[in-house]
Structures are given as C-alpha cells and as structure tokens.
N, C-alpha and C positions, 0 to 999 in steps of 0.2 A: 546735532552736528551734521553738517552734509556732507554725505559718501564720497568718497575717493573714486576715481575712474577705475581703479582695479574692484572693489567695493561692487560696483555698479553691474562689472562685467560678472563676477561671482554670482550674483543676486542674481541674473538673470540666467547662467547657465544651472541654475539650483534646481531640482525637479520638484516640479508644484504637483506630481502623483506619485503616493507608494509602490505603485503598478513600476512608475519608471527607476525607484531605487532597488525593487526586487530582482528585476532583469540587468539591470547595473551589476549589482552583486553577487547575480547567480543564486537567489536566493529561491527561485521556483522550484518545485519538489518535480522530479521527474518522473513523467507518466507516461502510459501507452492508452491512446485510443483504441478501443473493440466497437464493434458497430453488433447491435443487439438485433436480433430478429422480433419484430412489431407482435408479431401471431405467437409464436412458440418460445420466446427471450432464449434462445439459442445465443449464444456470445461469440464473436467470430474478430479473429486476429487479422488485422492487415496483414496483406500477401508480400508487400515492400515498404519503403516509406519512397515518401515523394520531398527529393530537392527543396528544399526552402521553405516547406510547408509543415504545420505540426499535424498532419490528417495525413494519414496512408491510405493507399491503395488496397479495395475493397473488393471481391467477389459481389456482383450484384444480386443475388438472389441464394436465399437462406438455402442451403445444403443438408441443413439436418433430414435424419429420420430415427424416430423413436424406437424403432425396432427397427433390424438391419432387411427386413421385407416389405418395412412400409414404403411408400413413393415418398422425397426427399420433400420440405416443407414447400420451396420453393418461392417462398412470399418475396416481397421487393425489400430491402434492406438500407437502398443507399438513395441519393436523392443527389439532381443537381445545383453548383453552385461556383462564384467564380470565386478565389482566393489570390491573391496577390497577380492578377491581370491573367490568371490561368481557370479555364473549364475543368472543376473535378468534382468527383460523387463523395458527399460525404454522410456519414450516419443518418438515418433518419432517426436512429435512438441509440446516442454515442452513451460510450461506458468509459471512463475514467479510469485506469488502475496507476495506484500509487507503486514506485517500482522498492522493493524490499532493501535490497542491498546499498541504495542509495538512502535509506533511509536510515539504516545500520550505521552507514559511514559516517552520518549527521551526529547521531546520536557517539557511536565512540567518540570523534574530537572532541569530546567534553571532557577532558579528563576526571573530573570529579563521577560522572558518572561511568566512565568505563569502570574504575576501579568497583562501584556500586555493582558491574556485571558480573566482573571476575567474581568477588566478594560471593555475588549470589550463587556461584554455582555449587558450593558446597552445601546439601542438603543434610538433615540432620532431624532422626525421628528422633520423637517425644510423646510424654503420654501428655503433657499439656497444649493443645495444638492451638498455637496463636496465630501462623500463617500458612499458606500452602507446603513452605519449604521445611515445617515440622512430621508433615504425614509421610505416604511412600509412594504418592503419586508422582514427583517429581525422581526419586532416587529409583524405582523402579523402568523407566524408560529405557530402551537399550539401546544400542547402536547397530549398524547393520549386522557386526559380527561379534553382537553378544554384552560387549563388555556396556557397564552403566553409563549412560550419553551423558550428565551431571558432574564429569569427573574433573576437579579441580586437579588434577595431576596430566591430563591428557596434552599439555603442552597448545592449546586451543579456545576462544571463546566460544563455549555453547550456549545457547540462547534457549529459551524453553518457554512457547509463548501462548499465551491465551485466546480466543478468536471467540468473538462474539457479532453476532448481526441482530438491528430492529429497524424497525418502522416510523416513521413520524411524518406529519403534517407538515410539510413546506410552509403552509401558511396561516399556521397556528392554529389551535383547536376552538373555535369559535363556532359558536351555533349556528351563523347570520353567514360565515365564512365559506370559502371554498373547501373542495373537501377532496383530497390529491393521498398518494403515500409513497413515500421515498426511503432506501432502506441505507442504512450507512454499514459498514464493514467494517469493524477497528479489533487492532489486534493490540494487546499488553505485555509486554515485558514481564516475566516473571521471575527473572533473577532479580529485578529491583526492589530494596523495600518499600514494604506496604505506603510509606509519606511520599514516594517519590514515584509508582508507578502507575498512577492516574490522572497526572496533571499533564497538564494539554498538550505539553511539547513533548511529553516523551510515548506518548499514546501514537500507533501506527492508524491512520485514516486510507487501510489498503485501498476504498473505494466507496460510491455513492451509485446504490442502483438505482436507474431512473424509472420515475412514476410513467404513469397516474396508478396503477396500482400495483400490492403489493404481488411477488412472485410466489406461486406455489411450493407445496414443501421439495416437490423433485423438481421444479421449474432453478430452485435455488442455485441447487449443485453447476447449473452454469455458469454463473457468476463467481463463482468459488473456486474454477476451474484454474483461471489464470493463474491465480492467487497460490494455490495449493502445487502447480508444475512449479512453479519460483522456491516454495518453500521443499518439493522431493529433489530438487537439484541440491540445494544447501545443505540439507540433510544428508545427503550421498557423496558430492562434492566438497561441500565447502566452498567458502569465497574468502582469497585473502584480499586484504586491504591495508593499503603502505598508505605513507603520509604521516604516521603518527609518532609524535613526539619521543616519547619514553618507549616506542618499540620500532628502533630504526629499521630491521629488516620484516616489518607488516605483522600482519595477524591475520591466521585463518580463522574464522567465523563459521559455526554453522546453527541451522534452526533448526525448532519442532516444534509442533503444536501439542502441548501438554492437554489443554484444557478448552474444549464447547458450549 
C-alpha cells in the first residue's frame, strides 16, 4: 500500500543510527575523561570542563614524581586539536572512567533487581559454602565506626563489590595478527545472586586502560585511583538517590570493595 504523507514524514524523521537513539534517550553511561601520562601512565583529572565540549581542560605536561625528591615527569600529555570550531588540547592517551553512582542509579530502577540487592545484604554463614555470602568475608566487613556494613537493618543499601582487572588483545589472538594489550576494569555486584551477577548489564565496566601495553603492577594503582576516591566517598558518605518508585523519599546507597 502507499504511505500516507504523515507515514512518510515519520519514516524520514526515524534514526537510521543507534548512536542517534542513545543520545535521544539519554541512554550513554556517564564518563569522565583523564588524560594518561605516555612515559609513567600517571592519570590526571581535568582542571575544569569546557562549555560544550565532552574533553576538559588539561595541565600540559605530566606532574608526577615517584618519590617526593625526584624532578616531576614532565613528559607532554595533551596534544592539539580543533572540536566544534574551537582550538583545545586533548589527551594524547585519554582514559575513560565509567562514573559509579550513575551506574547504581541504572541499575536500582530495575525493580526486580533492587529488591535482588536489599535481598543480598543479609549474609549468612554456613558450614556448606555455595556462595560468597555463606563464608565471613562479606559479614565481617565493618563500617567506619565498627558496626557490620552487611546490615540489613541499617535503614540503607550497602553494596559490597567485587573488582577485578585483565588484559586482552584488541585484535584478537592470532599469530599472523597484531599484537597490542588493553586492560578492562569491571567491578560485580555481590549482593546479587550468583544467576544474575555476571550478565552483561549488570556487570560495572568502571574503565578500559589504553594500550599498547600492559601497565606494571605499581604503574596499576594509577588507574584505579579515580575509581577507588569514588568508591572512599560512598563508603564514608553515601549517595542518596530519589526517583524511585516504591521509595518515595530516596535511598542512601553506599559501597565497598569486598573482593580483588
């Protein structure tokens, strides 16, 4: 049959990219650029952000020093470039981090899984240990002042999370192939049960450290940095988060990393 004028006008205002239904919906995970030091992978926070652009405002040359007597690295860090009719420096080895709280938020509006959360926080030793939450590493954890962070009576969602980092080939492991290594960051939920805490959506992709090679064992600790201030604030603070259905007046939230 042939389309109707209104038909026609739909069809053509339709987005022919994902790219343009995710930005429509708000559906991109919110991140912060750090610009990485090339020589020493020192990790460095933009100083501001800049108006209209998703790249902040960089320190040009690496500040580190490994011991507080050594001379600062000094290497070059940022590079030029123009972005929406504007001159600015951007990363020469940008770092992605995924921001935590926004990812919390994603994840509670599920209802079925918040309740997975609360559910989880009640740990419960056993001499037959089928999951994390039968031993006493979880129920042992304390809060700043003592009392068990695990406490399903605390009036609070605690979170208690897993953190794990590796390595992989960008470009597959092939003999004939290039040969690169890039390290991914993903942290797990360990209130959830075992069927539902490793599937894709509910798994945190805090970050992708960039190649070509992998960082050394103390080079690490940089990259972990961002990650780890985000999760000693939660831990000490908490973050409440309103919006949610069944808990009109919000819910304080906080984390910990139970497990490496």
């Amino acid at each position: 049959s042939l389309l109707s004028d209104n038909d026609r006008h739909m069809l053509d205002r339709f987005p022919r990219d994902v790219r343009t239904v995710e930005r429509a919906l708000r559906l991109d995970p919110e991140t912060t650029m750090y610009a990485v030091c090339p020589v020493c992978n020192f990790v460095i926070a933009p100083k501001r952000a800049i108006e209209g652009l998703r790249v902040g405002e960089f320190s040009p040359k690496c500040p580190y020093r490994t011991f507080p007597s050594d001379n600062i690295c000094g290497a070059q860090v940022t590079k030029a470039k123009v972005e929406n009719g504007q001159s600015i420096r951007v990363p020469i080895k940008p770092f992605l981090v995924h921001d935590l709280n926004s990812f919390i938020g994603r994840l509670i509006s599920r209802p079925t899984i918040l309740a997975s959360l609360f559910e989880g926080m009640s740990c419960r030793r056993s001499r037959i240990l089928k999951d994390i939450k039968d031993g006493s590493v979880l129920s042992d954890i304390k809060t700043g002042s003592g009392e068990p962070f695990m406490d399903p009576s605390s009036g609070e969602l605690r979170l208690a999370w897993s953190l794990a980092f590796d390595s992989f080939n960008p470009y597959f492991n092939k003999a004939s192939g290039k040969t690169s290594s890039c390290g991914a960051i993903i942290m797990a939920c360990l209130n959830l049960p075992p069927h539902l805490r490793h599937k894709q959506e509910n798994l945190f992709l805090a970050g992708i450290i960039p190649g070509p090679k992998e960082p050394s064992s103390d080079t690490i600790n940089h990259y972990l940095r961002p990650i780890i201030d985000t999760l000693e604030h939660s831990y000490k603070h908490g973050m409440h988060f309103t919006g949610i259905k069944l808990y009109p007046n919000g819910i304080v939230s906080r984390s910990v990393i139970a497990v490496l």
